[in-house]
C-alpha beads as a LAMMPS data file, in Angstrom:
LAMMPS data file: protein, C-alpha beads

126 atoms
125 bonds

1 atom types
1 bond types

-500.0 500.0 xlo xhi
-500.0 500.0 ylo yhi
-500.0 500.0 zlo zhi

Masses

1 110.0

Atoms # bond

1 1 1 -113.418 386.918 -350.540
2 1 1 -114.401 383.849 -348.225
3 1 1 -115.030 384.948 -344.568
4 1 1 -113.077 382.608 -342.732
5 1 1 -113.580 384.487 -339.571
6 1 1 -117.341 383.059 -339.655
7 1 1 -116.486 379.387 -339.982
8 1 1 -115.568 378.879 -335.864
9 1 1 -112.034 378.970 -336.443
10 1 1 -108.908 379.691 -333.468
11 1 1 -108.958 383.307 -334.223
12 1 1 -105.028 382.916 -334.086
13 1 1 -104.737 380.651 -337.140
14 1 1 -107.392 383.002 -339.454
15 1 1 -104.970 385.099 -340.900
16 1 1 -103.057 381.888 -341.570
17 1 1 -105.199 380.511 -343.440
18 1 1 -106.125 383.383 -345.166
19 1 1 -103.442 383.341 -346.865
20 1 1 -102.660 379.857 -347.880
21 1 1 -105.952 380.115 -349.483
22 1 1 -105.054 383.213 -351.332
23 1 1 -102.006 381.373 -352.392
24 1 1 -103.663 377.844 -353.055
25 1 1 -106.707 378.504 -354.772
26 1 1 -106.557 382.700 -355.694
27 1 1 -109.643 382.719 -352.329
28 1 1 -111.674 380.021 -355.091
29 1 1 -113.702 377.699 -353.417
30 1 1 -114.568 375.580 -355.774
31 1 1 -110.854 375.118 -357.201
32 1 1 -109.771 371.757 -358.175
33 1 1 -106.061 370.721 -359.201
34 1 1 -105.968 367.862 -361.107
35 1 1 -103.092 365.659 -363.649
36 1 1 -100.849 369.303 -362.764
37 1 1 -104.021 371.141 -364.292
38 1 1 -106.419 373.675 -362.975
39 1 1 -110.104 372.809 -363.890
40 1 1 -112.379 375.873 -363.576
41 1 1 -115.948 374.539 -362.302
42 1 1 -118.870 377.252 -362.573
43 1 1 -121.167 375.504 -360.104
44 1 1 -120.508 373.497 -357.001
45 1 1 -122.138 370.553 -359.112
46 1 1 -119.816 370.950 -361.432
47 1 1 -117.006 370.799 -359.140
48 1 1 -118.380 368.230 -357.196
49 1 1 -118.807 365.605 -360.367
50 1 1 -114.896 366.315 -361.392
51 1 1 -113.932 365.735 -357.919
52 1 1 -115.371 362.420 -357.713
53 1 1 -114.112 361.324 -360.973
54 1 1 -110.467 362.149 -360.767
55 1 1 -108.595 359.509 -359.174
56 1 1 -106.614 362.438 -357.405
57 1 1 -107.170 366.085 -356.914
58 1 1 -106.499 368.986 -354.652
59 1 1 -109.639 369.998 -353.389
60 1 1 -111.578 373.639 -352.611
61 1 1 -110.339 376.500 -351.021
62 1 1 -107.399 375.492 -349.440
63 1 1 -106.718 372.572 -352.255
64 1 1 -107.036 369.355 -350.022
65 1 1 -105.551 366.161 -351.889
66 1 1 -107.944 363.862 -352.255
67 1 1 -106.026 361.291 -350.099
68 1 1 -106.685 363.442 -347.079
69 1 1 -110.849 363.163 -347.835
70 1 1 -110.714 359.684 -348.316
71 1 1 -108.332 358.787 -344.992
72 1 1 -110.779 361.411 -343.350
73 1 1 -113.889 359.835 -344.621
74 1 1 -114.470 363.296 -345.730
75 1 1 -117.229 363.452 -348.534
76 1 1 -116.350 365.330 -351.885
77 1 1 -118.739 367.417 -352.004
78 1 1 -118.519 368.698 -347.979
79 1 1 -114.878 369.628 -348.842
80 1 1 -115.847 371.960 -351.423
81 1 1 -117.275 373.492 -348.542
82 1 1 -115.022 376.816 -347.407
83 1 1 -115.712 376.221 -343.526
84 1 1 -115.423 372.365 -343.848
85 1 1 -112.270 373.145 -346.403
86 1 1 -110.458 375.563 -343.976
87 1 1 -111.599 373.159 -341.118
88 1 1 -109.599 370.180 -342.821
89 1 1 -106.667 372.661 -343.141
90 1 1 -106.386 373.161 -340.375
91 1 1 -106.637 369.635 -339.045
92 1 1 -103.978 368.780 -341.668
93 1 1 -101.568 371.484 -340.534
94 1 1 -102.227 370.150 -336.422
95 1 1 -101.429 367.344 -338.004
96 1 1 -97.977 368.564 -339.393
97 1 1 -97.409 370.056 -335.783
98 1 1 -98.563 373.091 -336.175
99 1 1 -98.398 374.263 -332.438
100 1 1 -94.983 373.369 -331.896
101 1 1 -93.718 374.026 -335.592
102 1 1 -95.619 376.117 -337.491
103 1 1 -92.809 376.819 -339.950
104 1 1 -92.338 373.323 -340.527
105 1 1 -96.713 372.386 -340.599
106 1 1 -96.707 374.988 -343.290
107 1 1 -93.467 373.840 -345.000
108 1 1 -95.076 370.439 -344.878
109 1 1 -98.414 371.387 -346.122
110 1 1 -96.997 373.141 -349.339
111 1 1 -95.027 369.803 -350.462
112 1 1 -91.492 371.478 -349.299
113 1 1 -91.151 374.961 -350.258
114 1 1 -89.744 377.197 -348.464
115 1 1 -90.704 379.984 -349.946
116 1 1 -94.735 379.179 -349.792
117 1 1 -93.784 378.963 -345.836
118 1 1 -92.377 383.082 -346.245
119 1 1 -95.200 383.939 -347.855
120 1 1 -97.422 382.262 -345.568
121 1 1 -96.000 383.554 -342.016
122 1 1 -94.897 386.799 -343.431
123 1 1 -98.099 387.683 -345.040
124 1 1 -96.888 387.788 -348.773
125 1 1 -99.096 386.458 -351.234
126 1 1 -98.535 386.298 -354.771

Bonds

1 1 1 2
2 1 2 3
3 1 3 4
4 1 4 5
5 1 5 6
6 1 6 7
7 1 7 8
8 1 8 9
9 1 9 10
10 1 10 11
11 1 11 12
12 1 12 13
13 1 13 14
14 1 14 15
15 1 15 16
16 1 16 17
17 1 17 18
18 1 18 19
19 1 19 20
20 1 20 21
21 1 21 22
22 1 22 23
23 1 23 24
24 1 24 25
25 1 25 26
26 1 26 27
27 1 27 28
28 1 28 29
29 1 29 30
30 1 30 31
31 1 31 32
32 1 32 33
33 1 33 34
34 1 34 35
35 1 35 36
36 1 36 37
37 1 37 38
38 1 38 39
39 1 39 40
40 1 40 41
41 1 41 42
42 1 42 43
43 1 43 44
44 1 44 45
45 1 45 46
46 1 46 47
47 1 47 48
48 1 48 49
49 1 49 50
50 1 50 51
51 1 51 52
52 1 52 53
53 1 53 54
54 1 54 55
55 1 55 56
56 1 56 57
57 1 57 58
58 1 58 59
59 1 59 60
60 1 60 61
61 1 61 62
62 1 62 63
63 1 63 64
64 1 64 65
65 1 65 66
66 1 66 67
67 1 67 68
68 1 68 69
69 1 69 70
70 1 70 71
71 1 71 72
72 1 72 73
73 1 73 74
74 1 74 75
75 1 75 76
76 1 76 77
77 1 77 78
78 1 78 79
79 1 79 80
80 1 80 81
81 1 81 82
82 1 82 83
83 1 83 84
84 1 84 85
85 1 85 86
86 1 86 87
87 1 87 88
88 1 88 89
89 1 89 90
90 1 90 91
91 1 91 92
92 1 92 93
93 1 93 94
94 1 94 95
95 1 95 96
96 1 96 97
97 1 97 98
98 1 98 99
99 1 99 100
100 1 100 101
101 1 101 102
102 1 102 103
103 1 103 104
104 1 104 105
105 1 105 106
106 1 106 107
107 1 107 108
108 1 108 109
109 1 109 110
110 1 110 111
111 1 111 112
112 1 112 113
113 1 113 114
114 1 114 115
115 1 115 116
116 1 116 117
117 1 117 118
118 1 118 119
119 1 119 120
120 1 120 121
121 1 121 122
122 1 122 123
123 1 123 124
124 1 124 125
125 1 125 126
């Protein structure tokens, strides 16, 4: 299990996204979604080669699209990075409005399902 408590987080958004990231990637850093496909890397080379080849991919811990990195200037192989992952999570969910309306952030996040946004804020995961 990824520490997300060590990355410099706002301790009220940990548990958060703790678990989106059990949902997204099963805690797997180096996840990559790809063409409706998981792709198992076994290194962080690995990962780091497929990221840069597909022409879109959700990316690391807390599966990123690719879009994100690239308006972010975000390089591939920092977002395979949990802190730097859960760090542009985060961003993306402020993003969403997150402090206003986290239901809706979280809703937003997950592509529009509602029931990701239950498991989410009621601490289901699958």
């Amino acid at each position: 299990m990824i520490h997300l408590s060590a990355c410099h987080l706002p301790a009220a958004v940990v548990p958060v996204l703790r678990r989106m990231a059990r949902i997204e990637s099963r805690d797997n850093p180096l996840a990559i979604r790809a063409g409706g496909r998981s792709i198992p890397e076994p290194s962080l080379y690995a990962a780091w080669r497929t990221v840069r080849a597909e022409p879109f991919a959700y990316v690391g811990l807390l599966q990123i699209g690719k879009n994100w990195l690239v308006r972010w200037q975000v390089p591939a192989f920092n977002s395979l990075l949990p802190c730097t992952n859960a760090a542009l999570a985060l961003r993306l969910l402020r993003h969403y409005g997150f402090a206003h309306h986290p239901r809706y952030a979280v809703y937003r996040y997950s592509g529009g399902h509602w029931s990701y946004v239950q498991a989410v804020l009621r601490g289901r995961t699958r």
